[in-house]
C-alpha positions as CSV (number, residue, x, y, z in Angstrom):
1,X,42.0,22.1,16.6
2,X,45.0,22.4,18.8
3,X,49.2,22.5,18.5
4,X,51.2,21.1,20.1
5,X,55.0,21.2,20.3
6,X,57.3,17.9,20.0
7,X,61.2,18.2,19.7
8,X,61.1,20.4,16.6
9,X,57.8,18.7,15.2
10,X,54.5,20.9,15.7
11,X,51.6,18.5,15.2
12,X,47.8,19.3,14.8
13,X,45.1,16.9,16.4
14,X,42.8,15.8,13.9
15,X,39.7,17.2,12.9
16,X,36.6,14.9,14.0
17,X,34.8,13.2,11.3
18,X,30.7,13.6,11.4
19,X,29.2,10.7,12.7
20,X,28.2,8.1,10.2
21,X,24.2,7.9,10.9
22,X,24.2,11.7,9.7
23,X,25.8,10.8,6.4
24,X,23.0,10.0,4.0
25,X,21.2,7.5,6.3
26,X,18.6,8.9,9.0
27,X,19.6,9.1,12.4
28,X,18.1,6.2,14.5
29,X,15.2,6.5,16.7
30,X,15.2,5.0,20.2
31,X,13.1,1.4,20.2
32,X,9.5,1.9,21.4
33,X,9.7,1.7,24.7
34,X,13.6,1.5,24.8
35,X,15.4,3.9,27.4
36,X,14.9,7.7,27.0
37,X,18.0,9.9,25.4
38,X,19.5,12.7,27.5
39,X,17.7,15.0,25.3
40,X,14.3,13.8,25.8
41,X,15.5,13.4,30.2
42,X,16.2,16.9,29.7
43,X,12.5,18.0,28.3
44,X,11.4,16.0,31.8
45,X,10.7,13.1,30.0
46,X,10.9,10.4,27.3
47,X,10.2,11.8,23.7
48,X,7.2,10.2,21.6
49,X,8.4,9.7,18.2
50,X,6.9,10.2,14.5
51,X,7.4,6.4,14.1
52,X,5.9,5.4,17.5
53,X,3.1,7.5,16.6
54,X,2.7,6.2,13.0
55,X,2.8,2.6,14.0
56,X,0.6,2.7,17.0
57,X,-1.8,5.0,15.4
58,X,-3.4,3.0,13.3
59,X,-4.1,0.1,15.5
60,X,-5.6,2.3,18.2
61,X,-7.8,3.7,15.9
62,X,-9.2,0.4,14.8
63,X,-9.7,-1.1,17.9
64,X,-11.6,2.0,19.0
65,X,-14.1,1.9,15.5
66,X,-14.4,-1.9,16.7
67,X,-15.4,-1.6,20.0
68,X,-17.7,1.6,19.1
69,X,-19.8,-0.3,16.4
70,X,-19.9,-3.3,18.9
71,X,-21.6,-1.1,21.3
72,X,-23.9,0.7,19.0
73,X,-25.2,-2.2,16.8
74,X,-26.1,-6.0,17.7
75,X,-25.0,-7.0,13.9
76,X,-21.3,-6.2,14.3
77,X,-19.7,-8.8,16.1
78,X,-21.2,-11.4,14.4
79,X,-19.0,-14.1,12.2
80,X,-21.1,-13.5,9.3
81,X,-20.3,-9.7,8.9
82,X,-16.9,-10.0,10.1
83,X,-16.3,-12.3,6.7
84,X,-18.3,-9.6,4.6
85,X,-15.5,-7.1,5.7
86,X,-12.6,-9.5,4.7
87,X,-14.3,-10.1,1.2
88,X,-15.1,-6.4,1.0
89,X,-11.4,-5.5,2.0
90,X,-9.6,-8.3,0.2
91,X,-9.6,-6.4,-3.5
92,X,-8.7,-2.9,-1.4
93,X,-6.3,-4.7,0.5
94,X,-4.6,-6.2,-2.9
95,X,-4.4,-2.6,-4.6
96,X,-2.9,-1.6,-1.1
97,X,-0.2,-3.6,-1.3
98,X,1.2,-2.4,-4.6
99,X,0.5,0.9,-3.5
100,X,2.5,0.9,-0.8
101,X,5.5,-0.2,-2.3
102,X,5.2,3.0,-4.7
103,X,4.6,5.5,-1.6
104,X,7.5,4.7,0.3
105,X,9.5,5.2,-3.0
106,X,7.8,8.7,-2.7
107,X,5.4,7.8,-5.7
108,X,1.9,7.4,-6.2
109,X,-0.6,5.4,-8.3
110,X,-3.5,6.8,-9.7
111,X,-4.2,4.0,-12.4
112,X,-4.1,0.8,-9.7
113,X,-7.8,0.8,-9.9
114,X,-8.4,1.4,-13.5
115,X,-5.6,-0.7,-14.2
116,X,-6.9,-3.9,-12.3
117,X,-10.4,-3.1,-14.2
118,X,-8.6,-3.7,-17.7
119,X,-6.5,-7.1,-16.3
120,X,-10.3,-8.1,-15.0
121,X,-11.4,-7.6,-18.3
122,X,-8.8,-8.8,-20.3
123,X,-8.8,-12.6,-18.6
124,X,-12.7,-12.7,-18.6
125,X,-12.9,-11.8,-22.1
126,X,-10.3,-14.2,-23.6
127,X,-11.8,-17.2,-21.4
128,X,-15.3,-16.7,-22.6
129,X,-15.1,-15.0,-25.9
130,X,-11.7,-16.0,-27.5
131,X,-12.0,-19.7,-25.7
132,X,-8.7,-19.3,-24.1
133,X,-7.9,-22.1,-20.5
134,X,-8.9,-20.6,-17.9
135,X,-5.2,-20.5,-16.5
136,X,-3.9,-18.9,-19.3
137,X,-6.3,-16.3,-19.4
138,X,-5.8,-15.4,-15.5
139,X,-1.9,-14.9,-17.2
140,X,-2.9,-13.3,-20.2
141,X,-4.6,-10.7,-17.5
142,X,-1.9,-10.2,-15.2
143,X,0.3,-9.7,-17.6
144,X,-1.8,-6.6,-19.0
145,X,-1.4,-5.2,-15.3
146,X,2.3,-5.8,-15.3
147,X,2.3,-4.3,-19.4
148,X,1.2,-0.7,-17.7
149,X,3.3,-1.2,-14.5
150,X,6.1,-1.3,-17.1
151,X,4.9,2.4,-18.6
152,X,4.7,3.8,-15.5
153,X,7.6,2.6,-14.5
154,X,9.5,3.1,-17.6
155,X,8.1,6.7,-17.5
156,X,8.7,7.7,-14.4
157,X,12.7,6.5,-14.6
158,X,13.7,7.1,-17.9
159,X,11.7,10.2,-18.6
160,X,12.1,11.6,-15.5
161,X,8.1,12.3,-15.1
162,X,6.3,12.8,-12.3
163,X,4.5,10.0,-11.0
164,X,1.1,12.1,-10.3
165,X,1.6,13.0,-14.0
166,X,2.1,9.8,-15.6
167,X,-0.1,7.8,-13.3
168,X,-2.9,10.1,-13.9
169,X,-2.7,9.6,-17.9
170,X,-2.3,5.7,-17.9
171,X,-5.4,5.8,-15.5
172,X,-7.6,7.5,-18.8
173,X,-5.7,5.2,-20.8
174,X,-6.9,2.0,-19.0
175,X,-10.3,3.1,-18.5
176,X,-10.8,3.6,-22.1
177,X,-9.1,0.5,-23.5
178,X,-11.5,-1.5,-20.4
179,X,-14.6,0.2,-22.3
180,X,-13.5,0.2,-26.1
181,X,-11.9,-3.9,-25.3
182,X,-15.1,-4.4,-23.9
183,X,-17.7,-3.1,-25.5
184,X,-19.2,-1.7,-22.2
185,X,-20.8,-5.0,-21.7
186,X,-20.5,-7.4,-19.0
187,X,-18.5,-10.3,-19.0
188,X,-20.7,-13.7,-17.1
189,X,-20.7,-17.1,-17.5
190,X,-17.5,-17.4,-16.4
191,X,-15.3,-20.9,-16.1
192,X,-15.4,-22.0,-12.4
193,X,-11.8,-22.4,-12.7
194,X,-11.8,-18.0,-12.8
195,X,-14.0,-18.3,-10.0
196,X,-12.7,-20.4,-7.6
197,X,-11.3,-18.3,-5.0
198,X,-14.8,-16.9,-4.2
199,X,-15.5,-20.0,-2.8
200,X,-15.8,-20.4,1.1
201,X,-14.6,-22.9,3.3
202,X,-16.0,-23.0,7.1
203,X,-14.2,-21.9,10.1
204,X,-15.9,-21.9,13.3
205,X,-19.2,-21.8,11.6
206,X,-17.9,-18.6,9.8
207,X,-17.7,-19.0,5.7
208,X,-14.2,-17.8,4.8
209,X,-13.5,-17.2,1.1
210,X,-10.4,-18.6,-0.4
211,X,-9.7,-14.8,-1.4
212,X,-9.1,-14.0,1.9
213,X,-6.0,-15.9,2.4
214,X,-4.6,-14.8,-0.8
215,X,-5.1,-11.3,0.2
216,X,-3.3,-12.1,3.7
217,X,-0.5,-14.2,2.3
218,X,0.4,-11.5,-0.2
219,X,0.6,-9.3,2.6
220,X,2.8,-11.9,4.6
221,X,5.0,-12.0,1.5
222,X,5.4,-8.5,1.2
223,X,6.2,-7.9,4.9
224,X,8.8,-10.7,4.4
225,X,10.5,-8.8,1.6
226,X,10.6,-5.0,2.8
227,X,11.8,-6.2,6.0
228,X,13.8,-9.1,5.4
229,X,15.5,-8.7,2.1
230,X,18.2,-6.1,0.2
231,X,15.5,-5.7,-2.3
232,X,12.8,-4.5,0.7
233,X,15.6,-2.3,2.3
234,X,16.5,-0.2,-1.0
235,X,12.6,0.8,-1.5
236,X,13.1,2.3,1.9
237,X,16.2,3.8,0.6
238,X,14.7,5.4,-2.9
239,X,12.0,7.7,-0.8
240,X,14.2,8.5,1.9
241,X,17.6,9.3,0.4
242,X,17.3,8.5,-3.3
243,X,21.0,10.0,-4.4
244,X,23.3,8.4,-1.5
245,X,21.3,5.2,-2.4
246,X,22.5,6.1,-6.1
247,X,26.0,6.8,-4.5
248,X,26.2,3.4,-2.5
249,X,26.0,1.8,-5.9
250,X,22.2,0.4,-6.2
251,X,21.4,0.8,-9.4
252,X,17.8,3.5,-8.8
253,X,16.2,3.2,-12.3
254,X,16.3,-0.3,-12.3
255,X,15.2,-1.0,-8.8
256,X,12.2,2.1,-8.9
257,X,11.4,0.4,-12.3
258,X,11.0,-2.7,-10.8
259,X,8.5,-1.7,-7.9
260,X,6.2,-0.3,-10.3
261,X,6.3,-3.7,-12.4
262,X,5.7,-5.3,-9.0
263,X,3.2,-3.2,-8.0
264,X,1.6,-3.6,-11.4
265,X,1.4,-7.9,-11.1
266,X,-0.4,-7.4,-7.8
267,X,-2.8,-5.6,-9.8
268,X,-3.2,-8.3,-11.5
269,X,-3.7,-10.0,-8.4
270,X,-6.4,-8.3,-7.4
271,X,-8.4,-8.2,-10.4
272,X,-8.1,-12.2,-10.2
273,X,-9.9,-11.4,-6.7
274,X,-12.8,-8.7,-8.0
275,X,-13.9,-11.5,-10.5
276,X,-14.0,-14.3,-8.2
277,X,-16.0,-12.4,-6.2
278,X,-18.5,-10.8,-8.7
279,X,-18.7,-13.9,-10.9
280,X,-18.5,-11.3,-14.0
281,X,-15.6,-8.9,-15.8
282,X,-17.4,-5.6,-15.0
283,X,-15.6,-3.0,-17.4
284,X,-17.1,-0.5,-14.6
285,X,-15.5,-2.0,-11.6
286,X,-12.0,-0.3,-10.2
287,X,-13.7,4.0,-11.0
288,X,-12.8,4.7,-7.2
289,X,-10.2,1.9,-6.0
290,X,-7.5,3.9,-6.9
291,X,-8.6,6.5,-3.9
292,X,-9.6,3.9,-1.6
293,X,-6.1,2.3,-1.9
294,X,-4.1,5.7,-1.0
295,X,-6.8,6.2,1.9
296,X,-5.6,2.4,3.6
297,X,-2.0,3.2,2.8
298,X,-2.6,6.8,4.0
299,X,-4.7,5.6,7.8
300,X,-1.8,3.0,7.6
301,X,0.5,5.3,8.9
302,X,2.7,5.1,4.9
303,X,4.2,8.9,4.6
304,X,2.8,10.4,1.1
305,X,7.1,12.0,1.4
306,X,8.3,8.3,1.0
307,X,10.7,6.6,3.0
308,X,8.2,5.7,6.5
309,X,5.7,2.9,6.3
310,X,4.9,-0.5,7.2
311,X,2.6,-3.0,4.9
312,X,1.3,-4.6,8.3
313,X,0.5,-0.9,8.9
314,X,-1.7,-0.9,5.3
315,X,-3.3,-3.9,6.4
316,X,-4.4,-2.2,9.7
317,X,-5.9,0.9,7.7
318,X,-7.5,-1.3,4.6
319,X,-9.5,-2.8,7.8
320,X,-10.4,0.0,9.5
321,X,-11.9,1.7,5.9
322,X,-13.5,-2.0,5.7
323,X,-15.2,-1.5,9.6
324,X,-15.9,2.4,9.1
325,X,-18.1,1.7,6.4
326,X,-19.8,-1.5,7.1
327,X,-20.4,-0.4,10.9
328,X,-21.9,3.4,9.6
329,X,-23.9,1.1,7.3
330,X,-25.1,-0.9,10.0
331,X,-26.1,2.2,11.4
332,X,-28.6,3.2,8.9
333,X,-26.2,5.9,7.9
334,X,-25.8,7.2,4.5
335,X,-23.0,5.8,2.0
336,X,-22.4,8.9,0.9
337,X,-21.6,10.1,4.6
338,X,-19.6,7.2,4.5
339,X,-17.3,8.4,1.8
340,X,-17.5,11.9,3.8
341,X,-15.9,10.5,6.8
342,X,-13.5,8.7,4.7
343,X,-12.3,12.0,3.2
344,X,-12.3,13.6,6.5
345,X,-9.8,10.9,8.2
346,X,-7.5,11.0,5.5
347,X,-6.7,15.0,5.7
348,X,-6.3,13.8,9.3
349,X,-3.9,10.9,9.1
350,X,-1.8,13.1,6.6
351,X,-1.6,15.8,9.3
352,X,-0.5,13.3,11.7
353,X,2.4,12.2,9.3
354,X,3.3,16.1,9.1
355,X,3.5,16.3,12.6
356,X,5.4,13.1,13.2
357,X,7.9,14.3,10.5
358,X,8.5,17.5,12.0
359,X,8.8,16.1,15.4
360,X,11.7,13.8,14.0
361,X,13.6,16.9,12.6
């Protein structure tokens, strides 16, 4: 600061404010493939980013698993397995979704899978043993899913909980009610009303189920929303900076409640999907979803710290889990090496989000 002398006057020049993208917002990133700063001109050359690296990532990686299991088996590229993936990633892909939205709050989910188990239960049950429409009883089980979205929701705000903590307890919680609602037995002869999406129609001589393009158009809808709306922008906002969101007047309980009510319909969603595509309420369905979810959102290039994430970028890593493990199987390899591999790329994909994030600091 410097003086300087007018008439009798002395006056100060004014100290200079910080600049606004340091004050509670992150500091913008350069455009993939946008001009270099005069930082990165100075290191000889333009800077990668944590975000280019988290969305380009993922794709990479499935178009290399892709072309490696065309290659190596004659099976892979054929229609018909190619809609075995989609039904097998449809129900992952569902869960996915929800758990997304909780990650980039800087949450996590445990119950998702044991929690779409119980709505799959739930709607089967009251359609076949209580005689309850079909419609109703898809409802009836949705509404269970959005019930413990609620709790963990309701938990994690107004208790102040952790969400590993709370999650975790609501997962035993659902898996005993599935069993004890149950009776451990399985749930067939279901209306075809239940059942429905299961069906196929044909495209290009490949059956497609109807389950598929539910799966896809909730993940069209959910890109629309993060990206395009206030509501989409302040999930961003609770993982990254969750106390100036509180300060720029977004009310944080109400809005982290809400994800986790969200997240807790698409639940629902997805157990709608398991029983179409089983034909039966299997009270044993949904033991590992939970894990399969967090390893798509994971590969997907979602930060586990909140805040960094794309859904088209959980859709990416749902598919390549999909390929990994039908193409290993086409292999003749082992499931259980399957789940291995699975285990090993997730400890990877969360180093790479380490790195990214310590490259953007």
């Amino acid at each position: 600061m410097t003086e300087h002398q007018t008439g009798d006057k002395t006056t100060k020049d004014p100290i200079p404010l910080p600049d606004e993208t340091h004050m509670g917002t992150p500091t913008a990133q350069p455009a993939m493939g946008g001009p270099a700063t005069r930082g990165d001109e100075m290191e000889g050359g333009p800077r990668i980013t944590g975000e280019q690296i988290a969305k380009a990532g993922p794709l990479l990686a499935l178009l290399l698993a892709c072309l490696y299991f065309t290659i190596a088996t004659d099976q892979f590229l054929k229609g018909d397995n190619f809609s075995l993936i989609f039904q097998q990633v449809m129900v992952i892909g569902t869960i996915a979704i929800g758990q997304t939205i909780i990650i980039l709050t800087a949450g996590i989910d445990l119950s998702c899978g044991a929690v779409m188990a119980f709505g799959s239960i739930v709607m089967t049950k009251m359609a076949v043993d209580n005689g309850v429409p079909p419609v109703l009883a898809i409802l009836l089980g949705i509404g269970a899913c959005v019930a413990f979205g609620f709790i963990n929701g309701g938990l994690v705000t107004f208790m102040g909980l952790p969400p590993f903590i709370v999650t975790l307890g609501t997962l035993n919680i659902a898996f005993a009610l599935t069993h004890i609602y149950s009776n451990d037995n399985t749930i067939s002869d279901l209306p075809s009303a239940m059942t429905a999406l299961g069906n196929t129609f044909d495209l290009g001589g490949t059956a497609v189920t109807y389950g598929s393009l539910v799966c896809l158009g909730l993940f069209a809808i959910t890109w629309f929303v993060l990206t395009q709306t206030a509501w989409g922008r302040r999930v961003y906002a609770l993982g990254d900076a969750p106390e100036a969101t509180r300060l720029m007047g977004v009310n944080v309980r109400r809005q982290l409640l809400m994800v986790y009510v969200v997240a807790g319909a698409i639940y629902g969603v997805a157990a709608l999907l398991l029983v179409s595509r089983t034909d039966v309420g299997d009270p044993n369905a949904g033991q590992t979803e939970n894990l399969d979810a967090i390893t798509a959102v994971v590969l997907g290039g979602t930060s586990l710290f909140g805040g960094r994430g794309t859904i088209i970028g959980t859709l990416i890593g749902a598919l390549f889990v999909g390929v990994l493990r039908n193409g290993l199987i086409l292999k003749g390899v082992e499931s259980i090496y399957v789940t291995l591999f699975t285990g090993i790329l997730v400890i990877l994909a969360v180093s790479v989000d380490q790195f990214a994030r310590r490259r953007a600091l």
